[in-house]
C-alpha positions in Angstrom: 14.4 20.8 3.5 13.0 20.3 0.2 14.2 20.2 -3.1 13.6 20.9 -6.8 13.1 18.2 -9.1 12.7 18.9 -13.1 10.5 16.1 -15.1 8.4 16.5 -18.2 5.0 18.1 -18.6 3.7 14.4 -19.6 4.9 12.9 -16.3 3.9 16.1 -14.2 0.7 15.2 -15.6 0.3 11.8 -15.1 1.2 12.4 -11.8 -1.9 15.7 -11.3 -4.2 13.2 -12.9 -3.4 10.3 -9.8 -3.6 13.5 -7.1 -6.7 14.9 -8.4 -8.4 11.2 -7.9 -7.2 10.6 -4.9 -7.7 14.1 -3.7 -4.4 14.8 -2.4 -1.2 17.0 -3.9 1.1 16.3 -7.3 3.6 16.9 -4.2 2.6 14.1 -2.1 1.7 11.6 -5.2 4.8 11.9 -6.6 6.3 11.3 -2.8 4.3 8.6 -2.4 5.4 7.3 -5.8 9.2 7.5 -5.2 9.2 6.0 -1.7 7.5 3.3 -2.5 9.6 2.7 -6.0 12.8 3.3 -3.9 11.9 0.4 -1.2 10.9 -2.2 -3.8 14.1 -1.8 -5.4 16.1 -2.0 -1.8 14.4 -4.9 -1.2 15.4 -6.6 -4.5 19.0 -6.0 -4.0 18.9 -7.6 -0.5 17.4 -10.4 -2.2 19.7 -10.6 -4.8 22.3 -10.2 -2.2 21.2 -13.2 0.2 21.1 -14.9 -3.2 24.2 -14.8 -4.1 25.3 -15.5 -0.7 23.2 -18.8 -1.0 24.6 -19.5 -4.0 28.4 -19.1 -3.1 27.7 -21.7 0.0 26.4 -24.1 -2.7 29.0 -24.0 -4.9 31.3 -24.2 -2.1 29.5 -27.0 -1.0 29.3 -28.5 -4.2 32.8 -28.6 -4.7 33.4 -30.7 -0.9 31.3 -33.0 -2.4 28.9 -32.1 0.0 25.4 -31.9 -2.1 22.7 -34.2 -2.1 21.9 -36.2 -4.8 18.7 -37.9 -6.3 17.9 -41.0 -8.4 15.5 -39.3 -10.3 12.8 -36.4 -9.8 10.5 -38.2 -8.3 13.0 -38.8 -5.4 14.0 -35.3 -5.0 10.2 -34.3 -4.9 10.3 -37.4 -1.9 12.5 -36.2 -0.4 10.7 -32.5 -0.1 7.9 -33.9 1.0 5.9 -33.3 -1.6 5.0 -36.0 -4.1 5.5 -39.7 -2.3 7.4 -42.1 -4.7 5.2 -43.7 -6.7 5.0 -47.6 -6.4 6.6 -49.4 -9.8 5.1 -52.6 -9.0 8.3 -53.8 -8.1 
């Protein structure tokens, strides 16, 4: 099945210019185009949407009382592993 879709002569175009260098069809350019535009934005709402699911368990967390908490920066970079504590002389 196929279908009709109306855009302006300066996108239609645009996209014959990208078809004629990469010796294919406006057709299956702008296919191309919208497939790929369509799964980049799925996949940034299923990010956002495990985000927002993270960030509800931390603020539920959060409010038990439940969250970590760190002297100082240097601690919480510690504590990821990824800049030791640097010795005060102490």
């Amino acid at each position: 099945m196929s279908r009709t879709l109306h855009i302006s002569d300066e996108t239609y175009e645009t996209i014959e210019t990208l078809a004629r260098e990469q010796r294919t069809t406006p057709e299956a350019i702008a296919e191309t185009l919208l497939r790929e535009r369509l799964t980049e934005r799925l996949a940034v709402q299923r990010q956002n949407a495990e985000w927002a699911a993270g960030l509800d368990d931390a603020l539920a967390r959060s409010a038990r009382g439940e969250n970590t908490r760190y002297s100082s920066t240097e601690a919480f970079f510690a504590a990821l592993g990824e800049n030791p504590p640097e010795s005060d002389g102490k």
